[in-house]
N, C-alpha and C positions, 0 to 999 in steps of 0.2 A: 403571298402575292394576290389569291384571290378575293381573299378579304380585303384588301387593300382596293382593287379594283370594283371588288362588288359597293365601298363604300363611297369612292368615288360616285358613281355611278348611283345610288340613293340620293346625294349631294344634289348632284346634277339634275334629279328629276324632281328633288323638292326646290329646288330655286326656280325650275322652269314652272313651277307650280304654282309659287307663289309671283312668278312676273307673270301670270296669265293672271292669277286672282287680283290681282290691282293694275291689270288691263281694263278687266272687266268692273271693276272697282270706276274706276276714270269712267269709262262708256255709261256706266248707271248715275253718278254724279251728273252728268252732261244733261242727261236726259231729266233729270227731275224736272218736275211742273209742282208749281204750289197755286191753290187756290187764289192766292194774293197779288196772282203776275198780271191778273185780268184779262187774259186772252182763253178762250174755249181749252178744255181736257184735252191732251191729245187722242183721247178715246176717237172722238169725234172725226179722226179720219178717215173709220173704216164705218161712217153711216154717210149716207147721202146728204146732198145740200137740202133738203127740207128736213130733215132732224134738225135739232136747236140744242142746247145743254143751259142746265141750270145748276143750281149750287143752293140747296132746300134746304132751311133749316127747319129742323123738328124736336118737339121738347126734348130730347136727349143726343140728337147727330144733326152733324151736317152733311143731307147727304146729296150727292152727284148724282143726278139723272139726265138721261138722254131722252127727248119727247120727242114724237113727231104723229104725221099725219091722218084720218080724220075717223069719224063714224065712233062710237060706245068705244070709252074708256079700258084699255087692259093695263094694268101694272104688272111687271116682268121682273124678277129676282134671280139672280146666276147662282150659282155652286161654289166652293171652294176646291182649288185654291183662286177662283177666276176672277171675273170681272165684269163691266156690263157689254163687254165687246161680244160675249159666247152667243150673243142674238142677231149677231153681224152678218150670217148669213141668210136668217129668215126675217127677218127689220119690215124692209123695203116693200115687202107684199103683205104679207099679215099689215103694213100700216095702210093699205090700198082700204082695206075696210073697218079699220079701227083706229084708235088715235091711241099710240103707246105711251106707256112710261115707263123705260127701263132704268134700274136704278144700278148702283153698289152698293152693297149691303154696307150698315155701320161697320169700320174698320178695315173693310176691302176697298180695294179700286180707290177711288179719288175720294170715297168718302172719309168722313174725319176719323179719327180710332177713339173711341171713347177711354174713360179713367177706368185703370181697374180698380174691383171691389171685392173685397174678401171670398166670396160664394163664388163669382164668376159672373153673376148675375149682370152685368156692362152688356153681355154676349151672350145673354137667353134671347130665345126665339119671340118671348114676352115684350123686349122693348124693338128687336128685330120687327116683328110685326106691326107694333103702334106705329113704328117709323114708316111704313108702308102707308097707312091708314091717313097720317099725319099729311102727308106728302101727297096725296090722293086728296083731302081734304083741302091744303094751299092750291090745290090748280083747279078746285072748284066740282071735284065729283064726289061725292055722298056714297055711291053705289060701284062696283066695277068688277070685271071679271080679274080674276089671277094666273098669272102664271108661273110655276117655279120648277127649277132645275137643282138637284141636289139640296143643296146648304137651306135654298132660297125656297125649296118645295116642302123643307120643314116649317120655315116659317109662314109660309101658304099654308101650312096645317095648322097652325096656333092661330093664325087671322083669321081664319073662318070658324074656327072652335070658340075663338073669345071676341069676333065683330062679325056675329051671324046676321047683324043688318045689312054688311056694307059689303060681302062676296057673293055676287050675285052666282059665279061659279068656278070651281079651281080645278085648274092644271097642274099634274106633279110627275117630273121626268126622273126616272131611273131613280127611285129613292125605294127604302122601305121606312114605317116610322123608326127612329131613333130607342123608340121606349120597347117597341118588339125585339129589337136588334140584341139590345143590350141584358134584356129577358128572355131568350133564348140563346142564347152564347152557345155553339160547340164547334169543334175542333177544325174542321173545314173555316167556317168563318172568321177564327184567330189565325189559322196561316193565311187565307185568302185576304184579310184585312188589318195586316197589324199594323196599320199607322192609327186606328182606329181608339188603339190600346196606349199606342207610342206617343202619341200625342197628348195625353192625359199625365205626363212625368210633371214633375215641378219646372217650371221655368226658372232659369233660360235654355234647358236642354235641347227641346227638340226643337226651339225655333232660331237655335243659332243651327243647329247642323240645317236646317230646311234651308236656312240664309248660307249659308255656305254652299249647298248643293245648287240652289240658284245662282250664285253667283257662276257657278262653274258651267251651268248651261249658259247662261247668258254668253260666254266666252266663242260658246259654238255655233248659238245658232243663228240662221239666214233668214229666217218667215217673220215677216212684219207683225202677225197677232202671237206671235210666241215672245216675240220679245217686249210687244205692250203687257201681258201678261206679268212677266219677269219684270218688267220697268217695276213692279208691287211686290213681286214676291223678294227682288233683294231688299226692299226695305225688312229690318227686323220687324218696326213696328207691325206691320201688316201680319208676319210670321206669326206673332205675337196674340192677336188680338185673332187670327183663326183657328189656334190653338184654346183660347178660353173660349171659344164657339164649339170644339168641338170637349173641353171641360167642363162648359155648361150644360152641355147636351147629357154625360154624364150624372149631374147632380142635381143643379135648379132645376131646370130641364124637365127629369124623372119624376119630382116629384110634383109637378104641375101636371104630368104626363099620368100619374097616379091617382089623380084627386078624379081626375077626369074620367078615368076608366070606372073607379070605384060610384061615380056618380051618373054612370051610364049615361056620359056625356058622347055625343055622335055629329061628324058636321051636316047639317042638314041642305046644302047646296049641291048641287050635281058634280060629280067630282069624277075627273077621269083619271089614270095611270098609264103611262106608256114607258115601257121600260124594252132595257138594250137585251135582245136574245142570248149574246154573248158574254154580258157581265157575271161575272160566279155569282154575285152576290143569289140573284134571281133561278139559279140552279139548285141553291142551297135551300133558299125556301119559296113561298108560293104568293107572288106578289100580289097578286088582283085579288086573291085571300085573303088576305093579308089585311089590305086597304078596304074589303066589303066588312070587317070588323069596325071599321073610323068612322064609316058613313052609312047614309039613307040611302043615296042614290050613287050607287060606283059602278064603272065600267072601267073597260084598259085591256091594252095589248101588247104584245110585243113587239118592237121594232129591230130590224137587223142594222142595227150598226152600235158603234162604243157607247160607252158611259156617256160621253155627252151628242146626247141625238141631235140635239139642233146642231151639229157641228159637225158630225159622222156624219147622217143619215139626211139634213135636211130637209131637200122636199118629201120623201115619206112624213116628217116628223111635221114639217108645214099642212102637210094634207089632213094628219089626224087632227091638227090642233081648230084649223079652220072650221071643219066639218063641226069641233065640238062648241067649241066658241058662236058658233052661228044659230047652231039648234035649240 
């Protein structure tokens, strides 16, 4: 009998399971936006009426950027698994004295997903960055400061490493380099990080469970920027194409990250770090350390709030960025 009962009752909870998964299923169909509808991202809800959005192409992506108002050029790159909304709360003032460019990275957010290629190479930081350069160079600046969070503050590493003309100076939130990371490996860091590992499986592994697990949040939540977020993460494609982001990072990646070490290459721009008090990662090892080996001129500090500062911490994270941005 209790089997009987207990089997009912698995029945039960895998069919409610699957009539929430193609609830939510319906609710992300709905929501799709394609570039081809010709009406603005819906990103663009959570920037103000003087932001604009554009649709860039550059030799290798098409990519979504958000621009808006005035003074020296900054280009803005988000983290994974995000988008270009993670700037939504510091936008509005940082553009009181700058004119931004926030983008999506190739494969995130509204931008296009590129072809994969045997190596991974579609999702090295290498065309990640020309596409920044590229995109900076269509709206007419030569020169510009950077800013990057995560994913984006890697590739803010490789633009100023391989286009020491054109970063006048860069910003990099909560990251360590990729090439330190994965050359020091020990055992705090793989339990502290193992998607870091998980996400390097052969596809389509982890990007259908990441599509699956999205799916399932999408189902619950109520905040308008968790579900623009999620509106990308139930696509697989996106799953997809952040995974070879983070299998490039692994192997192209390394060895451009290798050539460069061996050739006592260093980025020569003023380059700050501002990292989260609270993330392991940065208890594990010695961040401003870490990043005074990459460069000439490095400074950084800690901020108290999550992994992603400009979203935690904001104005702390608006205060450091001004100050560095100005000086």
């Amino acid at each position: 009998m209790f089997d009987t009962r207990r089997g009912m009752l698995r029945k039960s909870m895998v069919a409610a399971g699957a009539a929430a998964f193609l609830q939510s299923k319906a609710r992300a169909d709905e929501a799709k936006w394609t570039p081809e509808s010709g009406t603005p991202s819906p990103c663009m809800k959570f920037f103000s009426s003087g932001f604009r959005n554009e649709r860039i192409k550059t030799s290798g992506a098409q990519i979504n950027a958000v621009i808006g108002g005035s003074g020296p050029p900054v280009l803005m790159f988000h983290g994974a698994p995000d988008s270009v909304i993670s700037w939504r709360l510091i936008a509005g003032d940082l553009a009181k004295d700058y004119t931004l460019v926030m983008c999506d990275l190739r494969g995130y957010g509204d931008s296009s997903r590129p072809e994969d290629k045997d190596d991974h190479s579609q999702q090295s930081k290498r065309p990640m960055a020309l596409d920044g350069v590229e995109v900076m160079q269509h709206l007419g600046y030569a020169q510009f400061r950077m800013v990057g969070h995560d994913r984006g503050g890697r590739v803010g590493r490789r633009m100023a490493l391989e286009h020491p003309d054109k970063v006048l100076k860069l910003a990099v939130l909560d990251i360590i380099p990729a090439h330190y990371l994965y050359s020091h490996v020990n055992l705090d860091f793989v339990r502290a990080y193992p998607h870091w590992f998980n996400y390097l499986q052969r596809a389509p592994g982890p990007e259908t469970q990441l599509q699956m697990q999205a799916e399932q949040m999408l189902a619950r939540v109520t905040d308008d920027a968790q579900k623009e977020y999620l509106r990308h993460r139930t696509e697989l494609s996106m799953e997809h194409c952040m995974c070879e982001d983070y299998r490039a990072s692994a192997s192209v990646d390394l060895k451009l990250d290798e050539d460069d070490v061996k050739a006592g290459k260093k980025i020569q721009c003023p380059l700050i770090t501002l990292w989260s008090a609270t993330n392991r990662v940065n208890h594990i090892y010695d961040n401003l350390a870490v990043w005074k080996e990459e460069g000439v001129n490095v400074s950084g500090k800690a901020i108290q709030g999550g992994h992603n500062l400009q979203e935690t911490a904001p104005k702390e994270t608006l205060a450091e960025l001004q100050a560095f941005l100005k000086a």
